[in-house]
N, C-alpha and C positions, 0 to 999 in steps of 0.2 A: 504494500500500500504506500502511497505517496500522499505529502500533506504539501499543500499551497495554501501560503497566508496570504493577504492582504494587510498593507502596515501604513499607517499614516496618521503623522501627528495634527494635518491640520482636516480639520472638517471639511464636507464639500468638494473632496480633491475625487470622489466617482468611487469609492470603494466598494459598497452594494453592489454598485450598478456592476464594474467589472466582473465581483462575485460570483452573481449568479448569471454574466453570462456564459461566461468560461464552465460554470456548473453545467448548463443547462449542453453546452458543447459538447462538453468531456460525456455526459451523459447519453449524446447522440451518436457518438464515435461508439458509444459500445463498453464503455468503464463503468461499472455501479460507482457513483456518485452521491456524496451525502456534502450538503452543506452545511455549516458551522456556523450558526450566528452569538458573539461574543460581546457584539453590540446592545445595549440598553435602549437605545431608540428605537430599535426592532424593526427596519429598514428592509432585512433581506430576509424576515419573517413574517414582518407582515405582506411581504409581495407576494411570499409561496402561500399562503392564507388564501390568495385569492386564485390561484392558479388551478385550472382544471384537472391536470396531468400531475401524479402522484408522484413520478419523477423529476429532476432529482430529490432524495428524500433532504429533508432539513430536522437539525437538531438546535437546540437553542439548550445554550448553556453559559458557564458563568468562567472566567479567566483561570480559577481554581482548580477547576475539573477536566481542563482543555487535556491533561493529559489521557487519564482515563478514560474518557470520550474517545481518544483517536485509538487506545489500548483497546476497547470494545468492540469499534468499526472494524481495526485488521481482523478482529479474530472473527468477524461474521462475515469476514470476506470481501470490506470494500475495497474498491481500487482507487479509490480517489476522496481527500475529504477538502474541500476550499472553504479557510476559516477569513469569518470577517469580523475584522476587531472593531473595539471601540477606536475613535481619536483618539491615539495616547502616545506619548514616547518615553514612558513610566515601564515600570517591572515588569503589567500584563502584557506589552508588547515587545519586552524584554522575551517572555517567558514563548510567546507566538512564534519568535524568531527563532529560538532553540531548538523545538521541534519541528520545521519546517523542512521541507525538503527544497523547497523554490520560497523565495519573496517578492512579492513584486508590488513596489511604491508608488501609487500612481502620483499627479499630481498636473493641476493646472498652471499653464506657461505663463501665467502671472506673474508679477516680480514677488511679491508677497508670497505667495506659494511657493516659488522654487526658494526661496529663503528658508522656507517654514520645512522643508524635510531634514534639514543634516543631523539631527536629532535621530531622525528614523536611520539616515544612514550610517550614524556612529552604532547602533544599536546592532544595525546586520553585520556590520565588519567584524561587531563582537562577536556575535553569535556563528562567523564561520561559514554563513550557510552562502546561496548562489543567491543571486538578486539581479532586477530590473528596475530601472525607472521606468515608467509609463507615462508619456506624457496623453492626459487624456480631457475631455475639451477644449480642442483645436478648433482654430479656424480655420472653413474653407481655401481651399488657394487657388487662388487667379493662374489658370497656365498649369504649367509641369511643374512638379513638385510639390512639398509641401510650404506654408505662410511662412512669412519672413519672421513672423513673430515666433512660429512653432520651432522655426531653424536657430534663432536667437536664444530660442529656451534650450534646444541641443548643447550650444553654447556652452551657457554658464554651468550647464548640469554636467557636460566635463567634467569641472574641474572635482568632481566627489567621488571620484575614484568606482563605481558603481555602473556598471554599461547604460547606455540609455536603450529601450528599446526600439529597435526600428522602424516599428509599427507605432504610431501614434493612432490616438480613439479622437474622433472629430466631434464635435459639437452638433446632433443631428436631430431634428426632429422624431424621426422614429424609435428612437433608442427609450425617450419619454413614450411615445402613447403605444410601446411595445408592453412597457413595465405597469401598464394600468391593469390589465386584467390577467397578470403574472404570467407574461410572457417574456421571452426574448426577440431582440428582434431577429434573429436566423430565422426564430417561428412566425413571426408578426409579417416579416419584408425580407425572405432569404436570398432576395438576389440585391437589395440596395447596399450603398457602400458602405453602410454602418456595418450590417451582416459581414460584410467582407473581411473590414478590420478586426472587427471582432472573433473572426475564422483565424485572421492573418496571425493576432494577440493569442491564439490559442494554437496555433500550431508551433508557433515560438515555445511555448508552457510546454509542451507535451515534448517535443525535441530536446527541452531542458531535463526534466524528469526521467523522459524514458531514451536517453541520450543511440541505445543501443538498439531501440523500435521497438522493446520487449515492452509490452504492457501487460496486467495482472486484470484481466477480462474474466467478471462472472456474469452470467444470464441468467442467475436465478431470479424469481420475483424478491423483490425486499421488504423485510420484515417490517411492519406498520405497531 
């Protein structure tokens, strides 16, 4: 089994939202998937709350127990658990990055935001483990490539030692009226460029994890 956190100290920076798309991915590739909500605003719980399809399953539990939780899922056989934290760059998201197998920080190309991670990034260097920055609502770009502003935020996020990922998540209408009635948008719009990135971010993830193509595939129904 392999664990994927989501870490980020400042609020707002898409961490749900990545969450449960990458959940909802890995779950369509064929991984039993469970996601993790660690969060008190209950963001990426209350979205499965509304969601028709029983998959991915979601757990909701508290920074304390993250361990146990992910000890329970291997042994029932999941292949995947994507935890989504609170905003924090304290212990609990100390303790997210220890057990993780991938991190990945997102973070809006804001000056303010890309200021607001090195906290999170001091935190993963501690903990040893592999990491991405995500830069995620972008703006559209005029022409080939991506915004001048997005390439700016490459930039400065250099210098934190940390890869940035190549895939940036764009600022898209559907990404919102995907998540209204707990969907993704792969499901909502799976041919719009949102969908795409979001495939793009996730084949990144998985390349990360299962470096060798080997993934840990069960088919059974999951336990409710």
């Amino acid at each position: 089994m392999k664990t994927l956190a989501l870490l980020s100290q400042k609020g707002g920076s898409g961490k749900s939202t990545l969450t449960v798309h990458l959940g909802v991915i890995a779950q369509a590739a064929g991984l039993r998937t469970v996601i993790l909500d660690l969060d008190p605003q209950r963001s990426t719980a209350g979205w499965w709350e509304t969601r028709s399809a029983e998959t991915p399953e979601m757990v909701e539990t508290v920074p304390g127990d993250l361990r146990s939780v992910l000890e329970s899922a291997r042994a029932d056989g999941v292949a995947l658990c994507v935890v989504d934290t609170r905003p924090s760059a304290g212990a609990d998201a100390a303790a997210a990055a220890a057990l993780a197998d991938l991190v990945l920080i997102p973070t809006r190309p804001a000056i303010f935001d890309l200021k607001a991670i090195g906290a999170t990034v001091d935190i993963v260097v501690a903990a040893k483990v592999p990491a991405f920055i995500v830069l995620n609502g972008t703006p559209a770009a005029r022409g080939i490539g991506e915004a001048s502003t997005t390439a700016d935020a490459r930039r400065v996020l250099s210098d934190y030692g940390v890869p940035v990922a190549p895939v940036s998540i764009g600022l898209r209408a559907a990404l919102a009226h995907a998540l209204v009635d707990g969907r993704a948008v792969n499901e909502f719009d799976p041919t719009s460029k949102a969908a795409v990135e979001m495939t793009k971010l996730w084949k990144l993830t998985e390349k990360t994890l299962w470096p060798n193509a080997q993934r840990s595939v069960r088919s059974r129904r999951p336990s409710r």
